[in-house]
C-alpha positions as CSV (number, residue, x, y, z in Angstrom):
1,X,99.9,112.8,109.3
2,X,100.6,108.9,108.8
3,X,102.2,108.6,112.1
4,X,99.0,110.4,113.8
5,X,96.5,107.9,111.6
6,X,98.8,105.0,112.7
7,X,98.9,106.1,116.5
8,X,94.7,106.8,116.7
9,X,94.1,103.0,115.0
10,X,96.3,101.5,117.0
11,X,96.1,102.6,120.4
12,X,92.3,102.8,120.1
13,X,92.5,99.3,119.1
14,X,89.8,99.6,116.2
15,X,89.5,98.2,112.8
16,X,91.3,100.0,110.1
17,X,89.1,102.4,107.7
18,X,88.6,103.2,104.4
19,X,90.1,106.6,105.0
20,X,93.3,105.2,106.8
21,X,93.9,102.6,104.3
22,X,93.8,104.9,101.4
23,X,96.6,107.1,103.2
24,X,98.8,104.4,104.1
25,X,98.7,102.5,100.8
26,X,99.8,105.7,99.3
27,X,102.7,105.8,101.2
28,X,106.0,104.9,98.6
29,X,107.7,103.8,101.6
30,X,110.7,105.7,100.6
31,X,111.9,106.5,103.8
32,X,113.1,110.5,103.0
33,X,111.4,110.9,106.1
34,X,113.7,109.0,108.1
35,X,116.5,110.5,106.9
36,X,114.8,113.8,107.9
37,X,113.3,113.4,110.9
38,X,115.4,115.0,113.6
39,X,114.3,113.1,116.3
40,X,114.9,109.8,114.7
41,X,111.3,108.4,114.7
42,X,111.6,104.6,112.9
43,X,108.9,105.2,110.6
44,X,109.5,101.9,108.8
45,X,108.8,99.8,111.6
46,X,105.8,102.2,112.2
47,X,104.1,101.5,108.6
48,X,104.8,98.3,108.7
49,X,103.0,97.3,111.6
50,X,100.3,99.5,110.1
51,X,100.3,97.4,107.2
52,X,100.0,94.0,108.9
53,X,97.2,95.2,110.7
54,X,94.9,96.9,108.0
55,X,95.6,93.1,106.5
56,X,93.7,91.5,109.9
57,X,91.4,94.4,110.3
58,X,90.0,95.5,107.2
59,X,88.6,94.0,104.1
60,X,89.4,95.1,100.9
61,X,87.0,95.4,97.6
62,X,86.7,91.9,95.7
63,X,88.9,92.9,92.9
64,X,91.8,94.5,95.0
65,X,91.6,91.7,97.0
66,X,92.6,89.1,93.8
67,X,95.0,91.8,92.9
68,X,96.9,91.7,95.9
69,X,96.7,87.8,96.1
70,X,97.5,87.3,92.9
71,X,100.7,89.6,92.7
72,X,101.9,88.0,96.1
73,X,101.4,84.5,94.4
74,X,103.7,85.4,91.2
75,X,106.4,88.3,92.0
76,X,108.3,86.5,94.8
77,X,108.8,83.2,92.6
78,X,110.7,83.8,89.2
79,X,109.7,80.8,87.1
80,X,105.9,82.0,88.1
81,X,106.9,85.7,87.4
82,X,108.4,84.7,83.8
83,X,105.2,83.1,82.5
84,X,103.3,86.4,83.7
85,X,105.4,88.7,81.7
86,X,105.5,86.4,79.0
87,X,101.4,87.1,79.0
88,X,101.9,90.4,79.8
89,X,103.9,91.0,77.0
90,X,101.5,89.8,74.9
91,X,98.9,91.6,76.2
92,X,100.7,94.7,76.1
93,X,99.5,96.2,72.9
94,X,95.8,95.7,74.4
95,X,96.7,97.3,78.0
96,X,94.8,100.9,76.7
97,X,91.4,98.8,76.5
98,X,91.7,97.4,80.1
99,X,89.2,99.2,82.1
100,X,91.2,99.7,85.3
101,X,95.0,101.4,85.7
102,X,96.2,99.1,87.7
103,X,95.6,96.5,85.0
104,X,97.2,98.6,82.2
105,X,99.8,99.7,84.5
106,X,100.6,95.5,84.8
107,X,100.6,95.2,81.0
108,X,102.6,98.7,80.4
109,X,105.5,97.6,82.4
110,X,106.1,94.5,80.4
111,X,110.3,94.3,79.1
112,X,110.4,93.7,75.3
113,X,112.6,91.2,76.1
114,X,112.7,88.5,78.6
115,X,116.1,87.5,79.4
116,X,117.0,83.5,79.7
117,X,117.4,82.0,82.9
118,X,120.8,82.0,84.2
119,X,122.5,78.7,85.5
120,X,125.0,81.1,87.9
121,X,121.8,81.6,89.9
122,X,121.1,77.8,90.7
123,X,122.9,76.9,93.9
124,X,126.8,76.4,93.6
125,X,130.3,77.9,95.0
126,X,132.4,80.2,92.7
127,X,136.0,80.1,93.2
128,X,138.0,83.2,93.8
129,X,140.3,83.7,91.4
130,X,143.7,84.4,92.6
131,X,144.3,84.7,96.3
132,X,141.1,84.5,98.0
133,X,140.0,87.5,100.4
134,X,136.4,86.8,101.4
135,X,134.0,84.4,101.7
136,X,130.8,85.6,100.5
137,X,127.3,84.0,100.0
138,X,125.2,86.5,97.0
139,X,121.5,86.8,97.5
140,X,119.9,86.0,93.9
141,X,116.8,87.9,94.3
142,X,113.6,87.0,92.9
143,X,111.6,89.4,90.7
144,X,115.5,90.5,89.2
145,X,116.0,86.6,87.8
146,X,113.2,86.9,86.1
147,X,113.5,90.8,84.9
148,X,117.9,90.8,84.8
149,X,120.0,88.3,84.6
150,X,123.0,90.3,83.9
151,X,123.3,92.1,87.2
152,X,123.7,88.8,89.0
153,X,126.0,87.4,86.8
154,X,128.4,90.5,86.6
155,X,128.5,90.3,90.6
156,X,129.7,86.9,90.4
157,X,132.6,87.8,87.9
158,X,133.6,91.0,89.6
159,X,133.2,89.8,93.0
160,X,135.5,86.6,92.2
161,X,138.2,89.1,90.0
162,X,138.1,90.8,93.2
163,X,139.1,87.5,95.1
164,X,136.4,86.6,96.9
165,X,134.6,82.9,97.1
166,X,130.8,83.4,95.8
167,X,128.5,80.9,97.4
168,X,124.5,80.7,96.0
169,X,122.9,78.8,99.0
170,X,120.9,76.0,98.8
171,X,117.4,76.9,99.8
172,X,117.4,80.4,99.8
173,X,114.6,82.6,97.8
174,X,112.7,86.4,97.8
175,X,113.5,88.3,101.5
176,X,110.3,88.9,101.8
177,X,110.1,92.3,100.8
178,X,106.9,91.9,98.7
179,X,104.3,90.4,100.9
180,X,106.1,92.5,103.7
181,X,104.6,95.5,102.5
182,X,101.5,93.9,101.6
183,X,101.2,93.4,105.1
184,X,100.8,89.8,104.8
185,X,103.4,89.5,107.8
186,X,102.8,85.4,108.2
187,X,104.0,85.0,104.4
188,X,107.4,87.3,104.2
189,X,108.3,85.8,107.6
190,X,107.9,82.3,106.6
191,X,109.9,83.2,103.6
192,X,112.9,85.4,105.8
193,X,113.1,82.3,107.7
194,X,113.9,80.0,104.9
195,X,117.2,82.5,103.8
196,X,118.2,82.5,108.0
197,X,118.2,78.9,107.4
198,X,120.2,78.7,104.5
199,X,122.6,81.5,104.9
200,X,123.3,80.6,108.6
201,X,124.1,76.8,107.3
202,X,126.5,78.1,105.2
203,X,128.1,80.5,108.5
204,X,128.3,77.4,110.7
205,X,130.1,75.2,108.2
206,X,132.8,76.8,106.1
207,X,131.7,80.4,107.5
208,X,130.6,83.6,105.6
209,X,132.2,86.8,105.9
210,X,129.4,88.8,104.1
211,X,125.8,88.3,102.4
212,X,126.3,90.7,99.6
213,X,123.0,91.6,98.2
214,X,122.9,93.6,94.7
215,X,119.1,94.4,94.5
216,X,118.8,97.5,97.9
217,X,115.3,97.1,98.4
218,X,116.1,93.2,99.0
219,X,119.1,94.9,101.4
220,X,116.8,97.0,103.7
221,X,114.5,93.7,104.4
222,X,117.3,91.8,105.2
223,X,119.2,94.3,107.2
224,X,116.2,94.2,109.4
225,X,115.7,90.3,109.9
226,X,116.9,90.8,113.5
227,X,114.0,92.8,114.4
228,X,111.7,91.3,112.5
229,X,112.0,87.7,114.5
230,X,113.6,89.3,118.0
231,X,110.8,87.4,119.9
232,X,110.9,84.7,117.6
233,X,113.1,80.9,118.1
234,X,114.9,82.3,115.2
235,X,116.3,85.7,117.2
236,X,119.8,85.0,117.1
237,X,120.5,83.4,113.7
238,X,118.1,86.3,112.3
239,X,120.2,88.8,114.3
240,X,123.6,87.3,112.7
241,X,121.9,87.2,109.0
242,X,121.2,91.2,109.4
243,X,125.0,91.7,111.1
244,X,126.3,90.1,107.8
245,X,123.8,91.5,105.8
246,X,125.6,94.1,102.8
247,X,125.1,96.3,99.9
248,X,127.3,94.9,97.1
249,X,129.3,98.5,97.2
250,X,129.6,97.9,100.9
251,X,131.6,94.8,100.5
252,X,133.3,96.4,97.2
253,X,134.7,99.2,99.5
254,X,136.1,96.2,101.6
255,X,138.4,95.2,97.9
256,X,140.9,96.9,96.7
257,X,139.0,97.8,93.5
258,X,141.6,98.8,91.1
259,X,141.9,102.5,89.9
260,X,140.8,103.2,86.0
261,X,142.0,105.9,83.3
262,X,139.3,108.2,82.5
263,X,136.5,107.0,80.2
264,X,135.1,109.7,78.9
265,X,131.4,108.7,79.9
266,X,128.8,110.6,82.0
267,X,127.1,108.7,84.2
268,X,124.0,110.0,85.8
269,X,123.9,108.0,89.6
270,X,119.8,107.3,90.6
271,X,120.5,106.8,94.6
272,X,117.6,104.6,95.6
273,X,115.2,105.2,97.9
274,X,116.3,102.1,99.9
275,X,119.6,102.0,99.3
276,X,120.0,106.5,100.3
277,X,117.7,106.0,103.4
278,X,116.6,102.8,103.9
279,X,120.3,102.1,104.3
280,X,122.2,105.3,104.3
281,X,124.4,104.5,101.7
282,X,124.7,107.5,99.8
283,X,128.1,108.0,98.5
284,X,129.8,104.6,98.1
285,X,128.5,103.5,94.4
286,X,129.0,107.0,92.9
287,X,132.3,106.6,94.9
288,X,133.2,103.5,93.2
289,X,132.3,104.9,89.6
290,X,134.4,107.9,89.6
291,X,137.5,105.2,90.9
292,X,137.1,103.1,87.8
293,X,136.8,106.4,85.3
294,X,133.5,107.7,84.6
295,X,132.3,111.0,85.4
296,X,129.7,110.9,88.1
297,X,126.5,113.3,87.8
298,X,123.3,113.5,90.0
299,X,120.1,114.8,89.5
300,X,118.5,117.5,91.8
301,X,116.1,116.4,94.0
302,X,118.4,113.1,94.3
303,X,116.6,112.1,97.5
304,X,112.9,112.0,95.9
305,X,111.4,108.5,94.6
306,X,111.0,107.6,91.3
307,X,107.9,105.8,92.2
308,X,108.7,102.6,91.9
309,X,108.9,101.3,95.4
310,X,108.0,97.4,95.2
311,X,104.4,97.3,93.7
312,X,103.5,100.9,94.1
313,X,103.8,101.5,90.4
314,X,101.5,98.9,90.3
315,X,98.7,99.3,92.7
316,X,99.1,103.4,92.5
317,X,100.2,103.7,88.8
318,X,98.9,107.5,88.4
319,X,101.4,109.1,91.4
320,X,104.1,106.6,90.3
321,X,103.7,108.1,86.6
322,X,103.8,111.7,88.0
323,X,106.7,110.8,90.1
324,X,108.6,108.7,87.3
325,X,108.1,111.5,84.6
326,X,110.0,114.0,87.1
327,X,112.5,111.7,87.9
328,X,113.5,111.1,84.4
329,X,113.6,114.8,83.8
330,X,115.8,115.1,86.3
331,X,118.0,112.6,85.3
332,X,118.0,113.7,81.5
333,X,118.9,117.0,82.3
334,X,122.6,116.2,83.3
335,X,123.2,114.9,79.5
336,X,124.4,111.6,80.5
337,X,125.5,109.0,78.3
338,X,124.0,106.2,81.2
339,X,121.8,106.5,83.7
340,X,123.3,103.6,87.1
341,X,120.9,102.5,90.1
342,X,121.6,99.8,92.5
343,X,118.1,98.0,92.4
344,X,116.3,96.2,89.8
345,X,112.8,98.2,90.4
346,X,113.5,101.5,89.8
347,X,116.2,100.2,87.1
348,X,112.7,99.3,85.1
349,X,110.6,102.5,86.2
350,X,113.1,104.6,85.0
351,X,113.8,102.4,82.2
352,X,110.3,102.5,80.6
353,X,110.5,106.1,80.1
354,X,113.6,107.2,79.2
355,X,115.5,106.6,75.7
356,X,119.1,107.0,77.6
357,X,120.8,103.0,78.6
358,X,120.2,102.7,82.3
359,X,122.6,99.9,83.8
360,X,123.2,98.5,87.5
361,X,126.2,99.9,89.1
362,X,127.6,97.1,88.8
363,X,127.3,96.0,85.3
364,X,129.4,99.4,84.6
365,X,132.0,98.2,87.6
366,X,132.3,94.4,85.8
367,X,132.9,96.1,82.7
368,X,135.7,98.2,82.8
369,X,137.5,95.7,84.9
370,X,137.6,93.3,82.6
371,X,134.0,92.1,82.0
372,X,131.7,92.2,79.0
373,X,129.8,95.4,78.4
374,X,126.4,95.6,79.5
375,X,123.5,94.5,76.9
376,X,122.0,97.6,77.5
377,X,124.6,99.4,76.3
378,X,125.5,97.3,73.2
379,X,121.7,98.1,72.3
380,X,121.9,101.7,72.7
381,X,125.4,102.6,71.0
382,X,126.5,105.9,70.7
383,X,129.5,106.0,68.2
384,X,130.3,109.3,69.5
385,X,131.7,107.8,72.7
386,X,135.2,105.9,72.1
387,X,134.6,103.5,75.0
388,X,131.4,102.3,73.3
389,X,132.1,102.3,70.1
C-alpha cells in the first residue's frame, strides 16, 4: 500500500498529504519486506525518496516540526546527546505528567546510568597484537558513545587479539542514518561525505582492508554510500567506502576466531532488522557464538521488529511499545541467561523492558577470549551459572 501512496505522489508530482505522511512515518523501515518480496522491489531506496520529499513538500504541525529539528540537532552529535539524557534522566520520574507520548516516550527511555566518555573513541591507531592480518579503520558511531561505551571498546580489544591494526579516523562522525530518515537528505549527505573523506584518506595512505562497523543500522547507511552520491563529485570514493563497508561479524568471519569449551550459558540471538535484511546477515553472529561456547537460541518471529528502528520509538512510541512488549516475550520464552543484538538501538528497546542482561555480540565474543565481562552482566549475576559467578 506504501509503494502505491509513494508511486501516486510522485509521478503526479503533487505535494505530499496528511494521509500519506501519516502512512509513511509509520513505516519501521525494517526492511522484512525486502527480504520477502519475490521480485526484488528496493523498497528502501523507495521510502527514502518518499521521505526527502514529504520534507520539501509538506509542512508539518508546529510542535512536530521542533521535535523533528530538535532530535536531528542532538542524536547525531554525542557530547550534545549526553547533556540531553543527563536532563532526561532527571526528568524521568515526571515523564507520566507530560502531555504528549512522544515527550514521555523521550524521558522513559532515559539509561540509569550514563557511561563516561571513552578515550579509545578519540582519533588514534591501535596496534595489532601479534602478527598483523588486517588493516581496519572502526566506525565509532554517534548516539552508541554516548548510550555504550563498552561495545566500542571490546571491538578494539578483540579485533587487535585477533591481529588486526584498528584505526579511528580523523574527522569522521554519525553515517547519517538519523536525518536520512527524517528525510532531511541535504544534512545526512553532508554528514556521509565527511566519513568518505576521512575513511578514503586513510585508503590512499597506508590503505584499509575493511571499515568494520559494530552498530547495523550505521552498516546499512554506509553500505549504501555508493548510491546515495552516484551523481555526485564524490561517486567513486563513496562507491569504495560501501565496497569496504562491513558488519563487525563480517570481518570476524575473515579471523580465525579461536574455538571455546562449552559455557554453559543460553544466549537468546535478537537478529536486527538492519543487520537480517537491511544486510542479510543472518547467521554469522549466532555463528560466531556457538564457536566460542554458548548455546545459541532464537525467538519465533525472529524476523519482526522490535520497534526500535532509529527514532520510531520516539516519534511513534504506542506501536513501538506494542511491538517491544512482543518482542521481549518472545525472547523470554527461550529461558536465556543473555539476550545478544548487534546494534545499540534495539540493545536499549529491548533493554528497557526486560529484567534478563542484554549484551552486544561482541561484548560476549571479547569476553571469553580473553576480555573483561560485560558490565551488564556483572550487574545482573546469576550464581547459578559457573561462568558468571
Amino acid at each position: 500500500g506504501r509503494i502505491y501512496l509513494i508511486k501516486d505522489m510522485l509521478e503526479n508530482n503533487r505535494p505530499a498529504d496528511a494521509k500519506t505522511v501519516k502512512h509513511i512515518d509509520r513505516c519501521l523501515s525494517c526492511l522484512a519486506c525486502m527480504t520477502t518480496c519475490p521480485s526484488g522491489v528496493h523498497y528502501m531506496h523507495l521510502v527514502d525518496h518518499a521521505r526527502a520529499y514529504i520534507e520539501k513538500t509538506y509542512k508539518r504541525p508546529l510542535f512536530e516540526r521542533v521535535l523533528r529539528w530538535t532530535l536531528a540537532r542532538i542524536l547525531p552529535y554525542p557530547m550534545r546527546f549526553r547533556v540531553a539524557l543527563l536532563g532526561a534522566k532527571i526528568g524521568k520520574p515526571f515523564a507520566r505528567f507530560m502531555p504528549d507520548p512522544r515527550l514521555r516516550a523521550m524521558l522513559e527511555m532515559a539509561p540509569k546510568k550514563i557511561p563516561p566518555v571513552s578515550r579509545n573513541d578519540d582519533p588514534q591507531v591501535f596496534p595489532a597484537l601479534g602478527e598483523k592480518k588486517m588493516r581496519v579503520a572502526l566506525m565509532t558511531g554517534c548516539a552508541q558513545k554516548a548510550l555504550n561505551t563498552d561495545i566500542n571498546d571490546a571491538t578494539i580489544r578483540l579485533l587487535r587479539r585477533l591481529g588486526c591494526e584498528v584505526v579511528i579516523a580523523e574527522g569522521m562522525g554519525c553515517c547519517g542514518a538519523l536525518v536520512h530518515h527524517m528525510g532531511k537528505e541535504d544534512e545526512s549527505h553532508a554528514t556521509a561525505a565527511k566519513n568518505i573523506s576521512a575513511w578514503m584518506a586513510e585508503d590512499r595512505g597506508e590503505g584499509l582492508d575493511a571499515i568494520v562497523i559494530n552498530t547495523s543500522g550505521c552498516g546499512t547507511t554506509v553500505k549504501d554510500y555508493g548510491h546515495m552520491f552516484r551523481n555526485d563529485a564524490l561517486a567513486e570514493d563513496a562507491a569504495r567506502v560501501s565496497e569496504l563497508a562491513m558488519d563487525v561479524s563480517e570481518v570476524l568471519m575473515k579471523l580465525d576466531m579461536p574455538e571455546g569449551e562449552t559455557q554453559g550459558v543460553r544466549v537468546a540471538y535478537h537478529a536486527a532488522c538492519s543487520l537480517q535484511h537491511g544486510q542479510q546477515i543472518k547467521t554469522y553472529p549466532k555463528d560466531l557464538l556457538k564457536r566460542v561456547g554458548f548455546e545459541v537460541v532464537e525467538p519465533r518471529d525472529s524476523h519482526l521488529c522490535c520497534g526500535s528502528a532509529g527514532t520510531y520509538n520516539l516519534m511513534q512510541p504506542e506501536i513501538s511499545k506494542q511491538l517491544q512488549k512482543r518482542k521481549v516475550t518472545t525472547l523470554e520464552e527461550r529461558n536465556p541467561d543473555i539476550i545478544a543484538a548487534g546494534n545499540i538501538g534495539c540493545m536499549m528497546q529491548i533493554g528497557n523492558a526486560s529484567s534478563v542482561p542484554i549484551v552486544h555480540t561482541v561484548e560476549l565474543l571479547d569476553w571469553v577470549t580473553g576480555g573483561p565481562m560485560p558490565p551488564a552482566l556483572i550487574e545482573n549475576r546469576d550464581p547459578a551459572i559457573p561462568i558468571l559467578k
